[in-house]
N, C-alpha and C positions, 0 to 999 in steps of 0.2 A: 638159338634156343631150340633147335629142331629134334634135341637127342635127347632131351631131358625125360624121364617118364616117372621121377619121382621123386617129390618135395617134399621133405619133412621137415617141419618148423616147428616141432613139439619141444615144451618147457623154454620159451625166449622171452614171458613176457610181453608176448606181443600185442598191442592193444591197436589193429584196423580195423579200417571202415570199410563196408559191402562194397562200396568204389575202388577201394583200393585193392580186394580178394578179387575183384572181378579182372583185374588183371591178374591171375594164373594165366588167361588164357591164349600168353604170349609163347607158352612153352606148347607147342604145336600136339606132340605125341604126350600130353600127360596123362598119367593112368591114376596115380596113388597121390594123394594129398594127406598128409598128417601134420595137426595145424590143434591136437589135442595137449591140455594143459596150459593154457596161453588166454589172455584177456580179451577174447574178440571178443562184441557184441552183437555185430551183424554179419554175417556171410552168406557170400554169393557167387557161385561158380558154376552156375549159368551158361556161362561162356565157356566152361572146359567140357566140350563135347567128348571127350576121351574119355572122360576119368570115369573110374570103374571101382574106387575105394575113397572113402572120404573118412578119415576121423578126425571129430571135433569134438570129444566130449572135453570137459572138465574145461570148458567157458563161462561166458556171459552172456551167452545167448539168447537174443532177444528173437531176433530172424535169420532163418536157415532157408536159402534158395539154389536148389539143386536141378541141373535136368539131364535130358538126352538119354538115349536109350541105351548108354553102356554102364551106369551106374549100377552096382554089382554088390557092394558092400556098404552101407555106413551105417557110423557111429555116432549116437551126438547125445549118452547119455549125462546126468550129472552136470547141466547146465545152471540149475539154480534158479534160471526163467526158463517157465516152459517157452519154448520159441514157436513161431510163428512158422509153420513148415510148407513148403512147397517142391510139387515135382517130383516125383519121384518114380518112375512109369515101369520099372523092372527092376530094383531092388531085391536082393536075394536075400540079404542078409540085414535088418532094422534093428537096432539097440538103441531105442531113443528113451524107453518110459522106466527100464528099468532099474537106473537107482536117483531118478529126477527127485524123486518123492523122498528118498533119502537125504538127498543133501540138501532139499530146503527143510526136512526137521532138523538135522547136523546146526544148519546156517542159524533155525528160529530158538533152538534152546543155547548154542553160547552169546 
């Protein structure tokens, strides 16, 4: 898994556990994680020291645990729970708050 540098797993349905995200970090050189539209409720990628783009929005997110210092872009608006956030030391680019607030009035009026 040494060549990998970009997993997209947006719109599968995916419903993982923080234990189980936290194995990305078998894929040695990963840079880009898209993991947006899909049922997670905890994630954790921690352990992918590389990764440099994260999008997560349009989950269930309860907790977001990110770190290292190449983390460059994420995403994680439109979760519905605000998440619990961690780490994030050089971040270029945050889209977390901007349509959070939408989609729980969306979720509280139907």
């Amino acid at each position: 898994m040494r060549h990998v540098k970009k997993l997209d797993l947006r719109m599968n349905r995916l419903v993982l556990t923080a234990l189980e995200t936290n194995y990305f970090s078998v894929f040695e050189r990963l840079t880009h994680v898209d993991v947006r539209d899909n049922r997670i409720g905890e994630l954790d990628v921690t352990a992918v020291r590389t990764l440099e783009y994260l999008n997560c929005e349009r989950n269930a997110m309860s907790t977001l645990r990110a770190s290292g210092t190449a983390l460059k872009n994420l995403f994680a608006a439109c979760n519905c729970e605000y998440p619990s956030l961690y780490h994030w030391p050089r971040a270029r680019i945050l889209n977390m708050e901007t349509e959070i607030f939408f989609c729980q009035s969306i979720s509280q009026s139907t």
